[in-house]
One Martini backbone bead per residue (centre of mass of N, CA, C, O) as a GRO file, in nm:
protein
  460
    1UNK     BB    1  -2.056  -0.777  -1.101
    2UNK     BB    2  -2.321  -0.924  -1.029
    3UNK     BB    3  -2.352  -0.815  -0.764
    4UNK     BB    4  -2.351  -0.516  -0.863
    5UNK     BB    5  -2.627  -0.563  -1.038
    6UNK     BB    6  -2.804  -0.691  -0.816
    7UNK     BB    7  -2.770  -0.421  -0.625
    8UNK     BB    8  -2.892  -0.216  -0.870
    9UNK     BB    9  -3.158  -0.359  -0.897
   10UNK     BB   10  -3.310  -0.323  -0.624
   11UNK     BB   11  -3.292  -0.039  -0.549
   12UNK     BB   12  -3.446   0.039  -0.772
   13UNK     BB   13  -3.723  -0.130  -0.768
   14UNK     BB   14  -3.777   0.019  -0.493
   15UNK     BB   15  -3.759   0.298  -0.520
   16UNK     BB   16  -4.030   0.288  -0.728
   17UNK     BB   17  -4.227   0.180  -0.525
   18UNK     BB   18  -4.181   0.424  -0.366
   19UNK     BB   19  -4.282   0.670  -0.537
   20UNK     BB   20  -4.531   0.550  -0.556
   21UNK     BB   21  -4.654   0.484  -0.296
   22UNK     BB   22  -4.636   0.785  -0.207
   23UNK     BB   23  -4.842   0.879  -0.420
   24UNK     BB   24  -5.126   0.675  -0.298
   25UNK     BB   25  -5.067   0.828   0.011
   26UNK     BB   26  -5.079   1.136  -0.059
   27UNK     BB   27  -5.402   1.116  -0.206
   28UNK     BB   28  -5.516   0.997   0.073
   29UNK     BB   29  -5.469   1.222   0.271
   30UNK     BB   30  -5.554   1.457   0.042
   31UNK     BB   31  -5.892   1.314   0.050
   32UNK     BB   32  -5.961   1.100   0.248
   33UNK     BB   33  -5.889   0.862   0.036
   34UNK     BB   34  -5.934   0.624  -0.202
   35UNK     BB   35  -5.813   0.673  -0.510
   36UNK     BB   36  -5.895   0.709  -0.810
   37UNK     BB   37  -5.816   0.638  -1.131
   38UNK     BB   38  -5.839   0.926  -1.241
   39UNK     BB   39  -5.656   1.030  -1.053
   40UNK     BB   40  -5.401   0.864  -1.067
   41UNK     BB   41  -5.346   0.941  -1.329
   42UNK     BB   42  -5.306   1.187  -1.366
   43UNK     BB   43  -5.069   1.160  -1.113
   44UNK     BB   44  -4.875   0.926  -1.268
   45UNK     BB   45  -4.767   1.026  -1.506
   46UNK     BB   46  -4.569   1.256  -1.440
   47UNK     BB   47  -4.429   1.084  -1.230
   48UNK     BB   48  -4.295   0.862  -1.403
   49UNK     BB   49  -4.122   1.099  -1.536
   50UNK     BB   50  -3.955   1.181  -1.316
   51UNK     BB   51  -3.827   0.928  -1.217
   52UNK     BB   52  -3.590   0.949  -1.403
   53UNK     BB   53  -3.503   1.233  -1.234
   54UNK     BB   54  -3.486   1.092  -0.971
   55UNK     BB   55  -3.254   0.847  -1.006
   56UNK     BB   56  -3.029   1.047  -1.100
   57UNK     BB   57  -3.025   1.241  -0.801
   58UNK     BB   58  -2.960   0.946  -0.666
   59UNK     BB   59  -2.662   0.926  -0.828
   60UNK     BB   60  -2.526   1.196  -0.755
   61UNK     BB   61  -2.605   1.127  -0.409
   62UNK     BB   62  -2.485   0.812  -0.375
   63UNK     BB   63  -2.748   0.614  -0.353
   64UNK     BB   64  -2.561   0.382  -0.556
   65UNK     BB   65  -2.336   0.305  -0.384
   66UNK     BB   66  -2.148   0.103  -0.217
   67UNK     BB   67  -2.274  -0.079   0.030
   68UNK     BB   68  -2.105   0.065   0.302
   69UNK     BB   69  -2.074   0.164   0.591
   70UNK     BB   70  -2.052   0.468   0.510
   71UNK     BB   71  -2.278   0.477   0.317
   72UNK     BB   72  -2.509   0.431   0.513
   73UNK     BB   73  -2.458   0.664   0.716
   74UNK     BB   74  -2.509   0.852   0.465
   75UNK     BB   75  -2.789   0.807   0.412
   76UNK     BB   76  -3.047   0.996   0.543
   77UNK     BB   77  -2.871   1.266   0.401
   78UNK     BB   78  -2.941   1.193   0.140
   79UNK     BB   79  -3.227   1.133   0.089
   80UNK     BB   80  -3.308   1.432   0.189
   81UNK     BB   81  -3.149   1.583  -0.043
   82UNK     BB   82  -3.306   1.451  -0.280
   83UNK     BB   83  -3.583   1.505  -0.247
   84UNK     BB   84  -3.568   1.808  -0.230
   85UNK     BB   85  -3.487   1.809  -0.534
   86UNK     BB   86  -3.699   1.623  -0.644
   87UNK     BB   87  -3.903   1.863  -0.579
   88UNK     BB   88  -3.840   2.067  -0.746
   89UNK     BB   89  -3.828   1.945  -1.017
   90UNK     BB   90  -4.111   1.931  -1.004
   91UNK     BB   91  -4.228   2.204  -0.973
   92UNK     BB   92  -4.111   2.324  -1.211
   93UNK     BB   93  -4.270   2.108  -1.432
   94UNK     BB   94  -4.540   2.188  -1.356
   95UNK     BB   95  -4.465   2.530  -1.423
   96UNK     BB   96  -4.411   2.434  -1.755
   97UNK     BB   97  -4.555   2.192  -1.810
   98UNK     BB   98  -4.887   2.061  -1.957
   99UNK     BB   99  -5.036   1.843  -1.671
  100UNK     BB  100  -5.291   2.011  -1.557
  101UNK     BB  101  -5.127   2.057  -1.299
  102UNK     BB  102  -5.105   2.195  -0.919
  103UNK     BB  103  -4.931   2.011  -0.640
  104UNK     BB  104  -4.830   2.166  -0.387
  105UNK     BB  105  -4.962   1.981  -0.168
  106UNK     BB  106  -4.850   1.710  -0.273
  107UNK     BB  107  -4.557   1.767  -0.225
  108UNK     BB  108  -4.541   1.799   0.036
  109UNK     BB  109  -4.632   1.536   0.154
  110UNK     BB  110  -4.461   1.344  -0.048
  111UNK     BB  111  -4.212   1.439   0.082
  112UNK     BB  112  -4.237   1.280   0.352
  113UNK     BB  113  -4.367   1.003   0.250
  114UNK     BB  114  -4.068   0.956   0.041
  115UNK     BB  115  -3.873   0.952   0.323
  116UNK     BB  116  -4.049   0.718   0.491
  117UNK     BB  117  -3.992   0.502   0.258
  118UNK     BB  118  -3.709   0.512   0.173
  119UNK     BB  119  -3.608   0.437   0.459
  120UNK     BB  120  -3.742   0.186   0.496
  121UNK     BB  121  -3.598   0.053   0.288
  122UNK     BB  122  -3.281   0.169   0.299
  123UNK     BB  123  -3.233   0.071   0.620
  124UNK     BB  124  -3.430  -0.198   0.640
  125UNK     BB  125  -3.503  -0.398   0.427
  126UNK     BB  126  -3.253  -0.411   0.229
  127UNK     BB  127  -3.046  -0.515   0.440
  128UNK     BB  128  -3.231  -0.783   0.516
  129UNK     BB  129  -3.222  -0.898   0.283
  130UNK     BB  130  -2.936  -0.904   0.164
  131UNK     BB  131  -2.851  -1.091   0.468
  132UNK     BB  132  -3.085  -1.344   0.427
  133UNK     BB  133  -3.047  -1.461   0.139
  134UNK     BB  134  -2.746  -1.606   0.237
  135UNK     BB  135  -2.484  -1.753   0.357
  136UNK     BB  136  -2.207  -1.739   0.506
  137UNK     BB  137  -1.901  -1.781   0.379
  138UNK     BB  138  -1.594  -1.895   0.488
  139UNK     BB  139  -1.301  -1.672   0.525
  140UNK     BB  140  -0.973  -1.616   0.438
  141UNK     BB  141  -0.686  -1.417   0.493
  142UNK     BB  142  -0.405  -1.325   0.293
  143UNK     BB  143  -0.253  -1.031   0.442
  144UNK     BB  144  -0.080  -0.742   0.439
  145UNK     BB  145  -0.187  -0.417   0.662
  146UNK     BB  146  -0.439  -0.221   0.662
  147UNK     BB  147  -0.597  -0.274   0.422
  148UNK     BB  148  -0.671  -0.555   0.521
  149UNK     BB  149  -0.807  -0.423   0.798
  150UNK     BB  150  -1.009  -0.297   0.607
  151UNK     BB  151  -1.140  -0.541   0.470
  152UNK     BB  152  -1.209  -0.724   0.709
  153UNK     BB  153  -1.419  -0.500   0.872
  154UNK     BB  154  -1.623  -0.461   0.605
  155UNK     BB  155  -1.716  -0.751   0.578
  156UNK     BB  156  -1.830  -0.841   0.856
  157UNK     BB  157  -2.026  -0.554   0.871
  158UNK     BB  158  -2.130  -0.682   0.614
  159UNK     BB  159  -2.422  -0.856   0.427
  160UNK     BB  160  -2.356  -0.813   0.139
  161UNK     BB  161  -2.188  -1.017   0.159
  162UNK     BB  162  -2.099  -1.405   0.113
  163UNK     BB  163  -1.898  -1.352   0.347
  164UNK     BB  164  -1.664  -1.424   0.608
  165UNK     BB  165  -1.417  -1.376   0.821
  166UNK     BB  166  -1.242  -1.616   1.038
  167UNK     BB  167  -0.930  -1.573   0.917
  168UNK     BB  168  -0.569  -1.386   0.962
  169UNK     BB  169  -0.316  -1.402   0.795
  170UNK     BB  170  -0.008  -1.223   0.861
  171UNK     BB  171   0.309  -1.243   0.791
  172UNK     BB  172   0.447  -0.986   0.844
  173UNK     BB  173   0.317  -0.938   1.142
  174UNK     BB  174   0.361  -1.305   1.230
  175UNK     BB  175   0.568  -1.540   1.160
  176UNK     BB  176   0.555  -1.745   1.391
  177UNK     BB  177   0.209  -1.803   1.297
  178UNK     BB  178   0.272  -1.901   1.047
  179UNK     BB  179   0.163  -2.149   0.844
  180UNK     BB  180   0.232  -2.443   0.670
  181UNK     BB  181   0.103  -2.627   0.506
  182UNK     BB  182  -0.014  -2.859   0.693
  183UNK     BB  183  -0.145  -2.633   0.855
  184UNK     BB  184  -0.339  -2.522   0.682
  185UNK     BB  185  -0.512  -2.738   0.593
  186UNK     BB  186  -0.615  -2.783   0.884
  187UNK     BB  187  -0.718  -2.496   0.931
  188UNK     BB  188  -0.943  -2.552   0.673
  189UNK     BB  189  -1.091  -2.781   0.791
  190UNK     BB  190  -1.141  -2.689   1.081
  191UNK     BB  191  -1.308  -2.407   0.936
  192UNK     BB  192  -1.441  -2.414   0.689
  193UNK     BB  193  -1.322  -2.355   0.437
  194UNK     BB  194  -1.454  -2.140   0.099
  195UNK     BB  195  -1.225  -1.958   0.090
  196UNK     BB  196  -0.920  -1.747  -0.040
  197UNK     BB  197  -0.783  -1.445   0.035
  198UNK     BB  198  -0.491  -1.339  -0.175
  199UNK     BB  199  -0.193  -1.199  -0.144
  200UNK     BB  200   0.026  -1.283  -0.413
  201UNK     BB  201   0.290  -1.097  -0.320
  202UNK     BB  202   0.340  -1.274  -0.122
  203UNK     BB  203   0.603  -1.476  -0.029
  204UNK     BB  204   0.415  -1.687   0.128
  205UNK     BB  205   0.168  -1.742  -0.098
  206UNK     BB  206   0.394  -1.844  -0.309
  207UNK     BB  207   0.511  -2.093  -0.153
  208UNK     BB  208   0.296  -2.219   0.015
  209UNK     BB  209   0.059  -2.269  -0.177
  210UNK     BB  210   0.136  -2.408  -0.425
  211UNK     BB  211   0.224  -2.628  -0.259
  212UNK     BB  212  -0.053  -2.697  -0.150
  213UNK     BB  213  -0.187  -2.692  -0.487
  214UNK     BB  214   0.010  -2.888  -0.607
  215UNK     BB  215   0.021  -3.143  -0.348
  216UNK     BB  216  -0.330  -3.086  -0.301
  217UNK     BB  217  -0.545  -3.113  -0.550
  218UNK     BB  218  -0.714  -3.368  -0.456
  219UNK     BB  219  -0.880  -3.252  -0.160
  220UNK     BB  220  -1.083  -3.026  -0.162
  221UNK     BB  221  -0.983  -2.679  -0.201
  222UNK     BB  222  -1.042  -2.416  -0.201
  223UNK     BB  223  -1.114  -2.101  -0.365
  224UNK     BB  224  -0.931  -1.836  -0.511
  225UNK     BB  225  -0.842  -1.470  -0.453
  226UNK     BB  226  -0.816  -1.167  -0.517
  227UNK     BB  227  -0.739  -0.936  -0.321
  228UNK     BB  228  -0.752  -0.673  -0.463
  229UNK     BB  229  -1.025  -0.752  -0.631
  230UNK     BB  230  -1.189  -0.700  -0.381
  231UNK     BB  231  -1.094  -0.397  -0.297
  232UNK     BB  232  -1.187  -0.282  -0.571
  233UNK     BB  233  -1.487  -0.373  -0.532
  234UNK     BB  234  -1.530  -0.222  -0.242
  235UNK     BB  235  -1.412   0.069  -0.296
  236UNK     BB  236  -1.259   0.203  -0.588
  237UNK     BB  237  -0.976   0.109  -0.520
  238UNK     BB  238  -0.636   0.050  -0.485
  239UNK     BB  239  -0.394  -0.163  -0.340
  240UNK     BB  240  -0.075  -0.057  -0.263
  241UNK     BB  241   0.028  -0.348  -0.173
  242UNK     BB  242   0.020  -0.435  -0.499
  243UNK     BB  243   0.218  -0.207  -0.672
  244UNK     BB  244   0.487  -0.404  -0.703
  245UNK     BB  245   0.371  -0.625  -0.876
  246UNK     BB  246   0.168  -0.416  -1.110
  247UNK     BB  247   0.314  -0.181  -1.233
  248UNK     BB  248   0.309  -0.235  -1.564
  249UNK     BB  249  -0.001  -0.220  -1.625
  250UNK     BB  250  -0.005   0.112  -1.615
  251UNK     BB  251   0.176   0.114  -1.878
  252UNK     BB  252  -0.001  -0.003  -2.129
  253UNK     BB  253  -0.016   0.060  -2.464
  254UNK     BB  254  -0.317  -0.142  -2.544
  255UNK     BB  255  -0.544  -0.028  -2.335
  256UNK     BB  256  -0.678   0.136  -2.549
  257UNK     BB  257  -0.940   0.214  -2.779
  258UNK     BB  258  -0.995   0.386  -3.084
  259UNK     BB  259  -1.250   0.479  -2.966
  260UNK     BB  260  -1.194   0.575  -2.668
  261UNK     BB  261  -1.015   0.798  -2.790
  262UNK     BB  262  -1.193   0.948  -2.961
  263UNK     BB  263  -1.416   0.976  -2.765
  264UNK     BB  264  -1.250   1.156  -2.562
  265UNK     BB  265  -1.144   1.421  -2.763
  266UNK     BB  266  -1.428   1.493  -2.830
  267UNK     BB  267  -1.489   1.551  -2.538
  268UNK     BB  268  -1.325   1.764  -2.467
  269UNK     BB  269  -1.361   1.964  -2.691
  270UNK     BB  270  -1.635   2.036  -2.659
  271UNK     BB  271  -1.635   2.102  -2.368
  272UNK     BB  272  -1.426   2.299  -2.336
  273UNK     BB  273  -1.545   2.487  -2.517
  274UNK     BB  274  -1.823   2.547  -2.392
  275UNK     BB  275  -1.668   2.613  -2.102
  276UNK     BB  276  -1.543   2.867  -2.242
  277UNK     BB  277  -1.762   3.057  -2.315
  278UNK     BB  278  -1.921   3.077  -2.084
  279UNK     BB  279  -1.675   3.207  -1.927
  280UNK     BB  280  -1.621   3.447  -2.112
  281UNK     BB  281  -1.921   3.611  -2.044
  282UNK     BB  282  -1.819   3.612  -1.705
  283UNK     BB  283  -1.563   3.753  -1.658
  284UNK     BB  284  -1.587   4.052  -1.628
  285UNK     BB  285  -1.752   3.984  -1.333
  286UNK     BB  286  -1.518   3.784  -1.203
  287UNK     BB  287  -1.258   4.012  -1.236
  288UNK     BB  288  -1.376   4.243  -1.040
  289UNK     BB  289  -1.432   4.047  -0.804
  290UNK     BB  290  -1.135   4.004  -0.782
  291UNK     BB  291  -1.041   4.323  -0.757
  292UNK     BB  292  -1.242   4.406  -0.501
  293UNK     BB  293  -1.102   4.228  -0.292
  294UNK     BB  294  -0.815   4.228  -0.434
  295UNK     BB  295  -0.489   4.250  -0.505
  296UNK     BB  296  -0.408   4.162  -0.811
  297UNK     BB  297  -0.486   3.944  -1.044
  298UNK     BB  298  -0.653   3.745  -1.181
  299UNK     BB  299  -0.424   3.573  -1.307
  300UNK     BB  300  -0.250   3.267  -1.323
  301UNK     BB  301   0.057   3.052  -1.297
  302UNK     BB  302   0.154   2.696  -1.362
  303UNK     BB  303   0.356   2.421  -1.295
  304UNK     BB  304   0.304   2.120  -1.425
  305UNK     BB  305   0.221   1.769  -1.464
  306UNK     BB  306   0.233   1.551  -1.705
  307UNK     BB  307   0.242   1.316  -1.951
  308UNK     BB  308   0.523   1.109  -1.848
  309UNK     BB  309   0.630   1.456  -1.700
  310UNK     BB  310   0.568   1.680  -1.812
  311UNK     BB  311   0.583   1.973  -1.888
  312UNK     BB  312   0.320   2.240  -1.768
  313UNK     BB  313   0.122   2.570  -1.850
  314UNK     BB  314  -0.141   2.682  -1.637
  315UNK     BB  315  -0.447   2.867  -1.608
  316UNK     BB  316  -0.583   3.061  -1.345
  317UNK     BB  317  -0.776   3.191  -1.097
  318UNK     BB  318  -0.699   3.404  -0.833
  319UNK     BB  319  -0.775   3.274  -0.494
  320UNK     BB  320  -0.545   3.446  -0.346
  321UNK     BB  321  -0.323   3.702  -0.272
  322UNK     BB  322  -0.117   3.507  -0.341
  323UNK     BB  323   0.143   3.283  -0.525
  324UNK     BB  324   0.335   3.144  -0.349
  325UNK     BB  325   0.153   2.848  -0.413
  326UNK     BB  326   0.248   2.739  -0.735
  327UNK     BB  327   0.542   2.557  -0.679
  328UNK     BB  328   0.505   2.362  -0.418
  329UNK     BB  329   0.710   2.483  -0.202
  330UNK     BB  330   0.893   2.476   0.055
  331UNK     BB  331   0.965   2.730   0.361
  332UNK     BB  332   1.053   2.958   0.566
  333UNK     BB  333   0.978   3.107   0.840
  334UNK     BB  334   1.121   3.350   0.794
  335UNK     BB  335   0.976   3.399   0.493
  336UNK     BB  336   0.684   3.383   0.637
  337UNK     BB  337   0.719   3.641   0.822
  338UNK     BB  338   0.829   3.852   0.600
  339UNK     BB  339   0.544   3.788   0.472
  340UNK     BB  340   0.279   3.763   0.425
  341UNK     BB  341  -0.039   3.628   0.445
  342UNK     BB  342  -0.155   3.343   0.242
  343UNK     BB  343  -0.514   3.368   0.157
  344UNK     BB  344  -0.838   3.316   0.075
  345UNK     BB  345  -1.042   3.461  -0.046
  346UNK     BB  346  -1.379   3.515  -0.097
  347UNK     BB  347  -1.386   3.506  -0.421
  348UNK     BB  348  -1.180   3.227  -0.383
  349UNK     BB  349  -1.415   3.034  -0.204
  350UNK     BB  350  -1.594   3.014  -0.438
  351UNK     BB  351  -1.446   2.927  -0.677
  352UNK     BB  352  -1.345   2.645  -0.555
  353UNK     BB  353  -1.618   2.540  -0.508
  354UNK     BB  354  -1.707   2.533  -0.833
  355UNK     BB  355  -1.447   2.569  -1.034
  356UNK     BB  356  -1.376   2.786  -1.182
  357UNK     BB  357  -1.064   2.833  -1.140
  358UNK     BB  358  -1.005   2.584  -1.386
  359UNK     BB  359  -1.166   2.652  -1.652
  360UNK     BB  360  -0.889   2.786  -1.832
  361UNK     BB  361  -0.791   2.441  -1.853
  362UNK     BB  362  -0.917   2.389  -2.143
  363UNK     BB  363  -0.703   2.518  -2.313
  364UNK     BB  364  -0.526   2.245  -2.298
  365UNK     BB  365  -0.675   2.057  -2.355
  366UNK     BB  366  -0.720   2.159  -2.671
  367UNK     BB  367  -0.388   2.077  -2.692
  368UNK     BB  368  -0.323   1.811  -2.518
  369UNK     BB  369  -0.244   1.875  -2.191
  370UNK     BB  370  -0.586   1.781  -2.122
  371UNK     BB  371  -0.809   1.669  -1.947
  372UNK     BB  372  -1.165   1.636  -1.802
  373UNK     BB  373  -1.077   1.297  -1.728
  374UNK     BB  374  -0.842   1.252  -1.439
  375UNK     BB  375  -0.542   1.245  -1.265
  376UNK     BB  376  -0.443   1.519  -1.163
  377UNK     BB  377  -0.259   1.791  -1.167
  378UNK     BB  378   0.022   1.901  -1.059
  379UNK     BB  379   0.243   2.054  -0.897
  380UNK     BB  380   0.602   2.035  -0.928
  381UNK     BB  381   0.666   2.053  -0.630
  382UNK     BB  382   0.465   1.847  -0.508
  383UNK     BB  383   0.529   1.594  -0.710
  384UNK     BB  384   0.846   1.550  -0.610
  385UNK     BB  385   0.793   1.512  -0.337
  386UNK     BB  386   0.555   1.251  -0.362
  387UNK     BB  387   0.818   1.072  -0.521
  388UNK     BB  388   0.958   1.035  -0.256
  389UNK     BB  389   0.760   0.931  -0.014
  390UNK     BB  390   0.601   0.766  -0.257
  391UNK     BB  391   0.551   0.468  -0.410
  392UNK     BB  392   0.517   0.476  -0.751
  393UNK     BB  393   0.368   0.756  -0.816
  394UNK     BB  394   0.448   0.828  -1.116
  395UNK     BB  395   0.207   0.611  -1.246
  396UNK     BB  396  -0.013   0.863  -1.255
  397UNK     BB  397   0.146   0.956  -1.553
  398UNK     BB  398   0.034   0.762  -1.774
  399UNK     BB  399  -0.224   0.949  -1.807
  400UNK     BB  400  -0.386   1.208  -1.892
  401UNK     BB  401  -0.491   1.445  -1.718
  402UNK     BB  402  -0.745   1.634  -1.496
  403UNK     BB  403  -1.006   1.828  -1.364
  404UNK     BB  404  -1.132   1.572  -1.311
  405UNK     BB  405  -1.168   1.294  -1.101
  406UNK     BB  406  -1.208   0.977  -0.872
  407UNK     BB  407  -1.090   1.131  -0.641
  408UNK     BB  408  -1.256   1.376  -0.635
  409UNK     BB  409  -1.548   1.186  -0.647
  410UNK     BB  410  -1.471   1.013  -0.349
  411UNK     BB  411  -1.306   1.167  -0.167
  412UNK     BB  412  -1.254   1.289   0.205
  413UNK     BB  413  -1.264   1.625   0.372
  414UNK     BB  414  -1.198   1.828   0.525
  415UNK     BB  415  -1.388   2.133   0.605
  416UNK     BB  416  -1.222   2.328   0.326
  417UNK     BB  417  -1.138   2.128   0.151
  418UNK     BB  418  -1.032   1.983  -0.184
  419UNK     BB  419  -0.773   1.866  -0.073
  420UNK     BB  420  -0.502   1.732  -0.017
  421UNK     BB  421  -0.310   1.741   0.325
  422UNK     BB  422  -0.141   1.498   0.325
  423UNK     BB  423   0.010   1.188   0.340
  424UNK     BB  424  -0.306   1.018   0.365
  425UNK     BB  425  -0.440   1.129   0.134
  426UNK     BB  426  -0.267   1.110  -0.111
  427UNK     BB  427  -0.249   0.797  -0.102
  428UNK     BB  428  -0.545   0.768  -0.160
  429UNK     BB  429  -0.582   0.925  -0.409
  430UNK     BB  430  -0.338   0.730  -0.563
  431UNK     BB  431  -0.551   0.464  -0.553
  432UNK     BB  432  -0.769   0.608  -0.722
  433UNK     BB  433  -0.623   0.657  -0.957
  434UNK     BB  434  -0.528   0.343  -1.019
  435UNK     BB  435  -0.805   0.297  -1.103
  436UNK     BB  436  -0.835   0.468  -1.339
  437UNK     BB  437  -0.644   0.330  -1.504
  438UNK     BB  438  -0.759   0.061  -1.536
  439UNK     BB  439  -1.082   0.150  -1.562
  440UNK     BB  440  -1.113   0.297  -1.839
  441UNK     BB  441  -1.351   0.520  -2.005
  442UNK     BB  442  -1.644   0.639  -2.073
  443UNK     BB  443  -1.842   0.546  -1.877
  444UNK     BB  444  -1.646   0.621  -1.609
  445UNK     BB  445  -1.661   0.944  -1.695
  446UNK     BB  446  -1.934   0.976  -1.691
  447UNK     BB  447  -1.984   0.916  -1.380
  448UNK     BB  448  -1.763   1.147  -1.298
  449UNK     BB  449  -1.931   1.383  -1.418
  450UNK     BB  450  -2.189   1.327  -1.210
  451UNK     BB  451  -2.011   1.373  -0.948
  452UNK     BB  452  -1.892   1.618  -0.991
  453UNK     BB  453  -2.180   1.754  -0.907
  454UNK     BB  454  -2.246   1.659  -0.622
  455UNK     BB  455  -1.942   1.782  -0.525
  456UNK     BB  456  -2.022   2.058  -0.585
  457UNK     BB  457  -2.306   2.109  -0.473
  458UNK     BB  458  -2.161   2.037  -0.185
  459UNK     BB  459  -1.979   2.260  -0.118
  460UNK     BB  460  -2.213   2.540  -0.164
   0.00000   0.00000   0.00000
């Protein structure tokens, strides 16, 4: 936590650095000359204060997700989409409010030069410092599965880390080279192991450690940490390869503290309020849409799955021709051939893209059948495949479903889908979705809150 608060701060004190410096730029091309305190003056009150929401919308556009090798690749693609936003929101506010100037050449300029100091910052400088700025210590890795070997390369190729991995024992796929105590031990003083990441879930790890750490703990052996806790510090989901150790965690009745519990009821209810009204005025002409698109109703009806498993029914706006897709069920050929072929319509892949077609679902919410913010509820028949196919799936209706959760503001999608389409997509899903049961919050709530506007926005 402690490293994530200290990146996360030296981002932000870089980024403000940025925003002046090319306002000094700005300031210095557009009048051939270094600005008078005056000029600077004027133009740094307002700046100043776009400031707080322009750091805003780069918390929206993922500027400020955990650095991972993923997320730098998509960095120079973020850095354009927030400032083009981040200019927008200043014209707007220049030609609102009385700050006497509309600065529109200055805006322009600053736009490149903001984007040109922003990127050497956090393409290059910010990698520099964050890599060099102290040796990375030796760790070993005890675990298996894809999940480890997707954690082995993310540290090594990443030097946010203050480790990289020198040795992998795989209990599971390599049984015969699996070292018992004494050889860990010999191996641990030869590679100058200073840490060993260990799923204890591994009966490798419980038998063959204990050993070593019962019987040699005077001889200092380094420090051990759980894969988990680091896999969900990397990535923001849980390792399913210990979902069999830690089941029993995801059901804990006294998770919740009754502040939490008031707190989120207040909001599902006010929020879904608020959006249920803003709904009914522009139904009519939502509605209309849906009509001169495509034959069939306006709204649909679903079943799906809710919190502890029970069955609730939901209403959708329709966006597809047909509703065969509503019980999660697959179908024969023969009557797939049969039947028309159920597509989304126009107006349809609007809706889906906005997510207005959820928004019937906040009436469940007030009756306390679905939350703002939680994980997805399935279709009944969905749910019951993907319980079959995945362990412990059902472990994910452990707290009341929602339109909008931590898996949808994280996972990406083929273009053009908006949900999982495979089995592999699904465990995905289901990962972050364990990772919101075991850490959920009000502010965590908040983040998802505002993830959700930048997901939307990017699907437009």
């Amino acid at each position: 936590m402690r490293e994530r608060t200290r990146e996360l701060g030296l981002l932000i004190i870089g980024d403000v650095f940025c925003f002046i410096a090319a306002l000094y730029l700005t300031l210095s091309v557009r009048y051939i000359e270094l600005p008078s305190q005056e000029l600077l003056r004027v133009h740094l009150v307002p700046f100043l204060i776009f400031t707080g929401l322009w750091i805003l919308t780069f918390f929206i556009a993922g500027l400020y997700d955990k650095q991972t090798r993923i997320a730098r690749m998509r960095m120079m693609g973020r850095i354009v989409y927030a400032q083009f936003v981040n200019i927008l929101i200043a014209l707007t506010l220049f030609f609102a409010l009385p700050f006497g100037i509309s600065p529109k050449t200055n805006l322009l300029i600053y736009l490149f030069a903001s984007i040109g100091l922003i990127s050497l910052w956090r393409v290059y400088l910010y990698p520099w410092l964050d890599g060099t700025r102290r040796k990375r210590m030796h760790a070993l890795l005890i675990a298996s599965g894809t999940e480890a070997h997707e954690l082995l390369h993310e540290i090594n190729a990443n030097n946010r880390f203050g480790y990289k991995i020198v040795h992998h024992i795989d209990p599971e796929n390599s049984m015969r080279d699996v070292p018992g105590a004494p050889a860990l031990q010999k191996m641990i003083s030869q590679k100058n192991i200073d840490l060993i990441i260990v799923n204890t879930s591994l009966l490798y790890a419980q038998h063959t450690l204990t050993r070593l750490y019962s019987d040699l703990a005077a001889q200092g052996l380094p420090p051990m940490r759980d894969f988990k806790a680091i896999y969900e510090e990397t990535f923001d989901r849980v390792p399913l390869a210990t979902v069999e150790r830690d089941w029993i965690t995801y059901h804990s009745v006294d998770r919740d503290s009754f502040s939490y519990i008031i707190g989120k009821r207040l909001i599902d209810i006010i929020g879904s309020s608020v959006l249920l009204l803003g709904f009914v005025i522009f139904l009519p002409f939502i509605a209309l849409a849906i009509k001169l698109d495509s034959n069939g109703p306006v709204f649909i009806t679903q079943e799906r799955i809710g919190k502890n498993g029970r069955r609730l029914k939901i209403w959708k706006l329709r966006t597809m021709t047909a509703n065969d897709s509503a019980s999660g069920t697959f179908v024969d050929d023969k009557d797939i051939q049969e039947k028309p072929k159920n597509v989304v319509t126009r107006v349809g892949r609007y809706l889906r893209a906005t997510s207005l077609d959820e928004v019937p679902q906040c009436w469940n919410i007030i009756l306390g059948e679905l939350s703002l913010i939680g994980p997805r509820s399935h279709i009944l028949g969905i749910a019951e495949r993907m319980a079959k196919e995945i362990p412990h799936y059902k472990l994910r209706t452990a707290i009341t479903p929602g339109i909008t959760g931590w898996a949808q503001t994280h996972q990406f999608y083929a273009p053009g889908n908006i949900s999982p389409q495979s089995n592999e997509e699904t465990r995905l899903c289901f990962a972050y979705d364990l990772y919101y049961i075991t850490h959920r919050s009000l502010w965590l709530d908040i983040e998802i809150a505002l993830r959700t506007i930048k997901t939307v926005i990017a699907r437009i």
